[in-house]
Structure formats: C-alpha cells, structure tokens
TORRONU-491266 format. One record per residue (C-alpha): x, y, z; residue in three letters. Coordinates in steps of 0.25 Angstrom, whole numbers, padded with zeros to 4 digits, always signed. Layout:
<sites>
XYZALA
...
</sites>
This chain:
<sites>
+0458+0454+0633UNK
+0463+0467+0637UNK
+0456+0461+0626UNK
+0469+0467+0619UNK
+0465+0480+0613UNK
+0467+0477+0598UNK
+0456+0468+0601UNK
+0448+0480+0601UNK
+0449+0486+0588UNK
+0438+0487+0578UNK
+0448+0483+0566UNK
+0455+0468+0568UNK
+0469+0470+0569UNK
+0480+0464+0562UNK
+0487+0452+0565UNK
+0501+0456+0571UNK
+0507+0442+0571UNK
+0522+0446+0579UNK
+0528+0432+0582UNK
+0539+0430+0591UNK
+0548+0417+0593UNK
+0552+0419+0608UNK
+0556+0408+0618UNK
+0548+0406+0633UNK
+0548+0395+0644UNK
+0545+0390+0657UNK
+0552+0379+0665UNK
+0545+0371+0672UNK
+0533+0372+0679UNK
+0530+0388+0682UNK
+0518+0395+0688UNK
+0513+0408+0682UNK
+0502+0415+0688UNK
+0501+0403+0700UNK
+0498+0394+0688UNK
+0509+0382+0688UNK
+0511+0378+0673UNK
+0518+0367+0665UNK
+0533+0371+0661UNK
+0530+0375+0645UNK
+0538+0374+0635UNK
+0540+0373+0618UNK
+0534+0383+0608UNK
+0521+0390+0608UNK
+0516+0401+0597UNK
+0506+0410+0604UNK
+0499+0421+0599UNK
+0493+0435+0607UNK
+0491+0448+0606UNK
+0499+0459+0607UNK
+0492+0462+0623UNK
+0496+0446+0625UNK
+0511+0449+0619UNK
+0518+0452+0632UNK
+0513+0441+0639UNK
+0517+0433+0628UNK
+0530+0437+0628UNK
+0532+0437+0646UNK
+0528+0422+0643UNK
+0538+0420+0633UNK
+0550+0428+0641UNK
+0547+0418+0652UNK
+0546+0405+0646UNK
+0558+0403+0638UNK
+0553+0388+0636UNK
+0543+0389+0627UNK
+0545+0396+0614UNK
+0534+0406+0610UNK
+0529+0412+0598UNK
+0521+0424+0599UNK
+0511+0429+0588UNK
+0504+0442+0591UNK
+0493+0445+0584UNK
+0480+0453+0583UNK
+0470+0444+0596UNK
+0462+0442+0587UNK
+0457+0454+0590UNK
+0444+0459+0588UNK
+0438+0447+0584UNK
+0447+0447+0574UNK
+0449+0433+0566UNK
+0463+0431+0567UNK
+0464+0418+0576UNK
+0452+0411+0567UNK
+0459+0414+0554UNK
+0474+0408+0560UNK
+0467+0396+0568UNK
+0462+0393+0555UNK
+0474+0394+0548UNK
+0481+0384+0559UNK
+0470+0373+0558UNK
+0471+0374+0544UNK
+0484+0372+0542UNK
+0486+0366+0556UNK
+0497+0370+0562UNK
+0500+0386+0568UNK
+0488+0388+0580UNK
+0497+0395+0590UNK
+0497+0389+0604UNK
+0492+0402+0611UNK
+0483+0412+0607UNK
+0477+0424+0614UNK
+0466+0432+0608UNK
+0459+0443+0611UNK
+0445+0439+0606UNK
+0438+0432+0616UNK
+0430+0423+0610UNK
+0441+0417+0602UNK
+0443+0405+0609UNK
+0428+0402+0607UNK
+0431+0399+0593UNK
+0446+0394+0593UNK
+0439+0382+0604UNK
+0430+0378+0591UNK
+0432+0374+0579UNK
+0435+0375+0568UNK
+0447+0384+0575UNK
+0449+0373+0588UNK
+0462+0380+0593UNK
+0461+0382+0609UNK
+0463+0372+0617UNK
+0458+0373+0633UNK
+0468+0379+0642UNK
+0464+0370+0653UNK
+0477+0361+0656UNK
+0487+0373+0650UNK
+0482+0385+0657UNK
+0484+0380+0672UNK
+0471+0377+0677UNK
+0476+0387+0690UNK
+0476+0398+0680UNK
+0461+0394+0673UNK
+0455+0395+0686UNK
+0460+0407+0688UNK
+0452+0414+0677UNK
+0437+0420+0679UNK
+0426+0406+0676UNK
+0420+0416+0662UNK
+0433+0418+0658UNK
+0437+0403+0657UNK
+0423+0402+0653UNK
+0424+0411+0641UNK
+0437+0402+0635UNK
+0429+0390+0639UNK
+0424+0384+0624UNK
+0416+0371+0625UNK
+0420+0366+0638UNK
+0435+0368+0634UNK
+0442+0381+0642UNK
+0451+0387+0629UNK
+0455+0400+0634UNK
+0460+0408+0644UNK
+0458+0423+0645UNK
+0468+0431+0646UNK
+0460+0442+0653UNK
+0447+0447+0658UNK
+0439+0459+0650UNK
+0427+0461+0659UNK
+0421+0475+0657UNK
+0422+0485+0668UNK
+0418+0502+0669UNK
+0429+0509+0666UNK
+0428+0523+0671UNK
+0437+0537+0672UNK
+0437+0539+0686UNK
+0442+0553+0685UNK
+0432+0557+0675UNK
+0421+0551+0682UNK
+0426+0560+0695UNK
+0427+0571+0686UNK
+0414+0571+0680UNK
+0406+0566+0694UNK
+0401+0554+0688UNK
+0399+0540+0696UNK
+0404+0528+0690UNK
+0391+0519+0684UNK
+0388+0505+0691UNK
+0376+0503+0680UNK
+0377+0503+0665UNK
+0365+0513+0666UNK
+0371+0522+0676UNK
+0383+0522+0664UNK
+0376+0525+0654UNK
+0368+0536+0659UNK
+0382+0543+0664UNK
+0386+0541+0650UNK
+0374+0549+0645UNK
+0378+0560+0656UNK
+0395+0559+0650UNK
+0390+0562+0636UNK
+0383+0575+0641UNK
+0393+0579+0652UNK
+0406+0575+0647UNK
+0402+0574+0632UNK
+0416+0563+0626UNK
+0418+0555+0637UNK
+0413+0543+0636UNK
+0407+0531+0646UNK
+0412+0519+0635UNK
+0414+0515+0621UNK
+0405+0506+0612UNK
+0416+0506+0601UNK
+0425+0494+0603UNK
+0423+0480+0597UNK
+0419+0473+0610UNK
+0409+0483+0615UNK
+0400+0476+0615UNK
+0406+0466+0626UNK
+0406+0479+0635UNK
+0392+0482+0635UNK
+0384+0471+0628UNK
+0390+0460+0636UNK
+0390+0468+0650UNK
+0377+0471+0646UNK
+0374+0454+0644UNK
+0368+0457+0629UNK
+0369+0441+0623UNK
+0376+0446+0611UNK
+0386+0433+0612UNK
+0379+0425+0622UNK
+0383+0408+0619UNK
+0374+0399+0624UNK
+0374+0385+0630UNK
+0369+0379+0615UNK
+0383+0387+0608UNK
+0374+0396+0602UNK
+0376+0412+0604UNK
+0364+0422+0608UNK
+0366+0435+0602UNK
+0356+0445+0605UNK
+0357+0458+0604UNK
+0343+0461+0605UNK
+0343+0458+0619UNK
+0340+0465+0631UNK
+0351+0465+0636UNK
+0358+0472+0625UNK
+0346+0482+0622UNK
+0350+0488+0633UNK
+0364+0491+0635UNK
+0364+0494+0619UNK
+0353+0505+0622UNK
+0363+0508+0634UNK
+0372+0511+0625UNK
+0367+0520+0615UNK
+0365+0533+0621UNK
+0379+0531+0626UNK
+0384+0529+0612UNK
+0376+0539+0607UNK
+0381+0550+0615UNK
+0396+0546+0614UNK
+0397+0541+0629UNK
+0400+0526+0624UNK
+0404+0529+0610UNK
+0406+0520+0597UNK
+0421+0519+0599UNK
+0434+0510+0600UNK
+0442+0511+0613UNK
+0454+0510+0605UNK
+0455+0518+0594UNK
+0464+0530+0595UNK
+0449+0539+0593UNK
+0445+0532+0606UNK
+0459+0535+0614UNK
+0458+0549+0607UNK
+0444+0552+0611UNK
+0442+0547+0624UNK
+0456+0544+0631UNK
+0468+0553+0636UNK
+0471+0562+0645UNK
+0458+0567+0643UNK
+0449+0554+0644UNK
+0434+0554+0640UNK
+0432+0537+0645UNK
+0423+0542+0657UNK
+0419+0526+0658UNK
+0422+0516+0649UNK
+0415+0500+0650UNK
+0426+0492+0646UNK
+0434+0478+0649UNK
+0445+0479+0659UNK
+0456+0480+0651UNK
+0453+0494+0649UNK
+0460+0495+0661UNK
+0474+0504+0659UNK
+0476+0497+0645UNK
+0466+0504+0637UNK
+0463+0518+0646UNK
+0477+0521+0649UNK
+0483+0513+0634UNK
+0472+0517+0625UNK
+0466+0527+0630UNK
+0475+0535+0638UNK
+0467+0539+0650UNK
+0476+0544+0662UNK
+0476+0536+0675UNK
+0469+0540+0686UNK
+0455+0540+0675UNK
+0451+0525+0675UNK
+0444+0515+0682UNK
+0434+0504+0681UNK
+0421+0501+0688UNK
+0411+0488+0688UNK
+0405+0483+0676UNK
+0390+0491+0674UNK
+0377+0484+0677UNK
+0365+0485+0671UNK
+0357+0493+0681UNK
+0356+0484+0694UNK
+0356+0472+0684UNK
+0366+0460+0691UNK
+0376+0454+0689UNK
+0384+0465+0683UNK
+0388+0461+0669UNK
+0400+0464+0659UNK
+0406+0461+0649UNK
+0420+0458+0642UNK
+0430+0463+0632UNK
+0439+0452+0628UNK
+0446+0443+0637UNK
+0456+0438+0626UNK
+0460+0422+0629UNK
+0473+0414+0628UNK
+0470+0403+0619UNK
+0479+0389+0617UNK
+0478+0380+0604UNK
+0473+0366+0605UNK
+0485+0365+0595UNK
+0498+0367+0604UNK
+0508+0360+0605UNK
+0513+0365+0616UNK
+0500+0367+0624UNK
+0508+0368+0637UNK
+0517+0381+0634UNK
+0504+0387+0627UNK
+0497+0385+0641UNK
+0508+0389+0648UNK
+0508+0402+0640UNK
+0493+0405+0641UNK
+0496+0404+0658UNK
+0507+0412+0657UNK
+0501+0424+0650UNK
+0489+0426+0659UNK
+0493+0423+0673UNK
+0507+0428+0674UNK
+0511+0437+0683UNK
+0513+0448+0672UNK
+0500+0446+0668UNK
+0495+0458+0676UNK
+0504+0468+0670UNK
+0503+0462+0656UNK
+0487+0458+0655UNK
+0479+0471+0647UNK
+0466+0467+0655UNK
+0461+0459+0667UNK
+0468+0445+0666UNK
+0459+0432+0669UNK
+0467+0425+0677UNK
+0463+0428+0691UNK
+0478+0430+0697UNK
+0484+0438+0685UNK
+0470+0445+0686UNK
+0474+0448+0699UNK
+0488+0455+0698UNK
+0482+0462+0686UNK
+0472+0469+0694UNK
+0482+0473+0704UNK
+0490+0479+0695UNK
+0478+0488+0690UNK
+0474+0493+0702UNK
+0486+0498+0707UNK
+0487+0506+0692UNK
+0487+0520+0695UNK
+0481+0523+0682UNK
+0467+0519+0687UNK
+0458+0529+0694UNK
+0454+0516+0704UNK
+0457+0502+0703UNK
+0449+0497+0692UNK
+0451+0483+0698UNK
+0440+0478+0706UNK
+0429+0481+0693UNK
+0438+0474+0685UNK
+0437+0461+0694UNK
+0419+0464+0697UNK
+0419+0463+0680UNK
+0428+0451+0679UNK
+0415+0444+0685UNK
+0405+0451+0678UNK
+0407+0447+0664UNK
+0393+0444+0657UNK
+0394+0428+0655UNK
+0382+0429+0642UNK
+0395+0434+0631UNK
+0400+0422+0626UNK
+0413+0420+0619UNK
+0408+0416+0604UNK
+0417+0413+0592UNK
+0412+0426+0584UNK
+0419+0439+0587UNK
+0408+0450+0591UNK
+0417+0461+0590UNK
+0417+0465+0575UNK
+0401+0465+0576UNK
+0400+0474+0588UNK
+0410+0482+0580UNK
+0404+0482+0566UNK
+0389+0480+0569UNK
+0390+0490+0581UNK
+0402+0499+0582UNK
+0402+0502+0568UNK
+0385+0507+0570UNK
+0388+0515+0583UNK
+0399+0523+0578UNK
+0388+0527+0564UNK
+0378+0532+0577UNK
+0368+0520+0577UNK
+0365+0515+0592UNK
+0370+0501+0597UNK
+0356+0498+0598UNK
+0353+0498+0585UNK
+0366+0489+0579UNK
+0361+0480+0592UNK
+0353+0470+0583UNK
+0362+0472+0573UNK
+0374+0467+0583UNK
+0366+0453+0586UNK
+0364+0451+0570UNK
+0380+0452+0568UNK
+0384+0444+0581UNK
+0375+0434+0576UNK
+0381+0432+0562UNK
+0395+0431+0568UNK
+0389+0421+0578UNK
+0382+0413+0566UNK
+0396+0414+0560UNK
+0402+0408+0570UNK
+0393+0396+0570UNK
+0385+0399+0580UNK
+0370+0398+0585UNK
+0365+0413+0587UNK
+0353+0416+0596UNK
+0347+0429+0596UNK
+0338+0429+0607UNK
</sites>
C-alpha cells in the first residue's frame, strides 16, 4: 500500500473522520483505463485514507452525477481495529456500512468476507472484468476468500534491494545478488564505515521483509483453513541467525523508518542508507519525502536469493485493497468508483507505489525511470519482484504486526537477539491465531 505510511507506526493512530458532501458523475457509458463501464449515478459514502484522498477527490471533480461522501480516516492502520469496531456498530444497528472502503491492512478483506462482519461483497460484475484481468493471478488470489473474489488491490508491495549507488561507488563495494553476500558486506560496513547501515529491523512489518522473502511459515493457511505457524523452522533459523550479527553491530538496527530519530540519524544530505531491503514504495516517496536523500544516490536491485537457492523469493509490505459492501445500494457507482481510482490515467502521478493494474502499472513505471532523482532506472527490478512474491504467507484475519512489534522490536532494541524472541514469536502469533478462530499448527 504505498502501504500508506501511517500504516507503519508502532503507536495506532487516531481516527481523522474529515467528511465532505460533494457532488460527481458520468454520462453515459465512459471508459477509463480501456475499461468501458456503466453510466453511474446516485449517492455513495466512501471512505480512504488520506494517500487515497486525491484520487477520491479527481473522481468526484469528474463525475458530477453521483453525489459522494468522503470520510478519511486512519486505514486501519497498523492492524489497528478501527473497521472491526464500525462494521460492528453498522450490523448492529443495521444501517451506516459505507459503500466503499479502502484499507491499508492487507488481510482485512479476509475477515470483512466472514462472518460475523460479512461486509464485502465480490467485485466481479462491478469492476469490469477487462480491468480484473489486468491484475497479477496472486494478487486476485490474495482478495479471493472462499471461492468469492472480494477485493481489488490498489498496488503492489513486492520487496526489492534498495541501494545508494553513489556510496557504493564511493566506498568500492559491489552490489549483493545473495542474502549472504549482503550480510557479509554488512559485517565489513559496520567496520569500515561505522553508521551506515545495510537495513532496518525496526518497523512493524519487518518481518514481511525478511521472514517472508525468506519463506519462514509464520502465516502459512492450509487447504483444511487451518494456519501453520512455525517459527522453529529451518527456514526461519536461518535468516534469524542471518540477522543477528547485523543487528548486533548496528548494520540492520532495531529501528522505525519513520520516526524523525530515523530521518535525523540516517538521511539528508549526508545519507548513511548504504542499502535498504524494502517494498517498492520506497521509491521517491520515502527516500526523497522521509528521508531526504538527494537525487542522483538511489536505486534498486533484484530481490536476494539464498545462496544459489531457486526460485528467488520475497516478500510483501502491504498491498492495501478497495473493498465494496454487500450492503450498497448503489453497487453500480460503488463499482464504478473502485475502476476509476485504480486505472485512470492519473493514476501514475497520483499512486505512492507500484499500482496492480498492469496498464496504470505501466505508465507508473515510465514515469519513474525517466525521475531524474534515481541514480539508474529502478524499474526493471521492480517488475523481476512483482513475480517473485513467496505464495506460503497467507492473508489471515489476525493482525501480525503489533506481535512482531511487541514480542520482537520491543526485545531487540533491550539487546536480546531475534533468535532468542524466535519461539517466543510463534507463541504469540499462535494466541492471536487461536483468537481469531482458527486451527494453528506448529509443525
């Protein structure tokens, strides 16, 4: 989504809740993004977050038609409960579910497909099906519940090797192809060129860039519904004993991308973000928005392998999804809306990350290789990763962030190593996991 950023902050953040009585339309049939759709009409209430705003606003600017009202509010972000608690609310009292919601969390359509919540309906027969087959197979996959396809993703998050080329130069180092050949480089920075770093193990989804590249079945659901979570396996072992040294010596240290300590520490004029494993919305966004780095420093390169292992595997951060309620009354506008916001045309100046409709896609990566800030078009990695995502993650109804947070974060920055707070990781994602209703196996 750019996984919106807010997403990405330890603390939850507060519900804005900004609405706006505007009116939008369309006469007649129209075609946005080569996808021909039904003339739309009547009222809608959507609600987004504030990266999703201006596309919300484009559509109400031109479609004067369809009146819109637009909340704004927090994504649910970081596995906050925000939608649970409202969808609650409306079923109870039944009346209130917006028509259109966007979040930023993932796996949130998992558990608004179910019940007790039963809120999204399927997209197919209100999202044209010329723009559903425009998006990657495991990406309809991950917003198919059941049989029933109840999503669409507004962008990709696959994981890619961001890199300062100018440093790299500058300090005579070759980029790593191997998660191995990074790690040793990273013991040779924190001896070299003591502050800089090669990654972060701070953030709330870390773990989905280095566990889940990494194919450790921390969130695995199998064909019986159940979910395998184990942490003790092999596969996990091994990037967590990856990791330690790195953590240890301060070249992938224990902390948030975005807090101000981070932007302070390790961005600006001066940047100390030698490489940096991370989803592509990094892209400008984040290094240039957050961070501050000049132009002419970043880059990205392939996903990492594990020595000569194939196929090359990595993970994801975000991939936030439109979803329309099963209660609207006005399912065509809703529909209409959802097209709209993915595939028009603006799409490539307005999207925060890779978008997942193939076209928009497209014109988005255009755009980024022809940015003068990158050191080298940052593109074709981008689109080599975008194929690459591990398949074992699943989309579960339990958020996983606040226990990598709490159980691991919280351990790493008091000095105990991730492969100690390992078991104790499996432990907690398997109490949220029995929470949630479901079967867990550890094995």
């Amino acid at each position: 989504m750019k996984f919106n950023r807010r997403f990405l902050f330890l603390a939850l953040v507060v519900v804005t809740a900004v609405s706006a009585l505007v009116a939008a339309s369309v006469s007649g049939a129209r075609a946005t993004g080569g996808a021909t759709r039904l003339a739309a009409s009547g009222s809608i209430t959507v609600w987004v977050d504030a990266v999703r705003l201006p596309a919300a606003k484009k559509y109400v600017k031109t479609h004067p038609n369809v009146k819109v009202k637009i909340v704004t509010y927090d994504g649910d972000a970081n596995g906050a409960t925000t939608l649970q608690a409202k969808i609650q609310l409306w079923n109870r009292v039944g009346k209130g579910w917006p028509d259109v919601i966007f979040t930023e969390q993932a796996n949130d359509p998992v558990w608004m497909a179910s019940k007790p919540f039963d809120y999204a309906a399927s997209v197919n027969g209100l999202v044209p099906a010329k723009v559903l087959k425009g998006i990657p197979a495991p990406s309809r996959a991950q917003c198919t519940v059941n049989g029933r396809e109840i999503c669409v993703q507004d962008n990709l998050a696959q994981t890619v090797l961001w890199y300062d080329k100018t440093l790299m130069n500058k300090f005579g180092y070759q980029v790593p192809t191997t998660w191995q050949q990074w790690a040793t480089l990273g013991e040779k920075v924190a001896k070299e060129h003591p502050g800089y770093i090669i990654g972060n193990t701070g953030d709330s989804y870390s773990h989905w860039v280095y566990l889940w590249a990494g194919q450790c079945p921390l969130s695995q659901v199998l064909k019986n519904g159940s979910v395998r979570i184990n942490s003790g396996e092999a596969h996990c072992s091994r990037m967590a004993s990856l990791l330690d040294p790195l953590i240890a010596n301060g070249a992938t240290p224990p902390e948030n991308i975005f807090t101000p300590a981070f932007a302070q520490k390790y961005g600006g004029a001066d940047p100390k973000v030698l490489m940096m494993p991370g989803p592509t919305w990094y892209a400008k966004d984040v290094f240039s928005g957050t961070l501050k780095i000049p132009a002419g420093h970043m880059t990205a390169s392939a996903p990492l392998r594990w020595n000569n292992e194939a196929p090359v595997t990595t993970g994801q951060v975000g991939g936030g999804p439109w979803v329309i309620s099963r209660h609207s009354k006005n399912s065509t506008a809703a529909g209409d809306f959802v097209t709209y916001v993915m595939s028009a045309p603006f799409v490539k100046d307005t999207a925060p990350g890779y978008p997942s409709y193939a076209p928009a896609a497209v014109r988005w990566l255009a755009k980024v290789g022809k940015d003068p800030y990158f050191a080298a078009n940052p593109a074709k990695p981008m689109i080599a990763a975008s194929a690459q995502i591990w398949k074992g993650w699943s989309m579960v109804t339990y958020p996983d962030q606040p226990v990598w947070s709490n159980t691991v974060v919280t351990q790493l920055v008091g000095g105990k190593s991730l492969t100690s707070r390992m078991p104790s990781l499996g432990d907690d994602l398997a109490k949220a996991a029995q929470a949630a209703g479901y079967k867990v196996v550890r094995k």
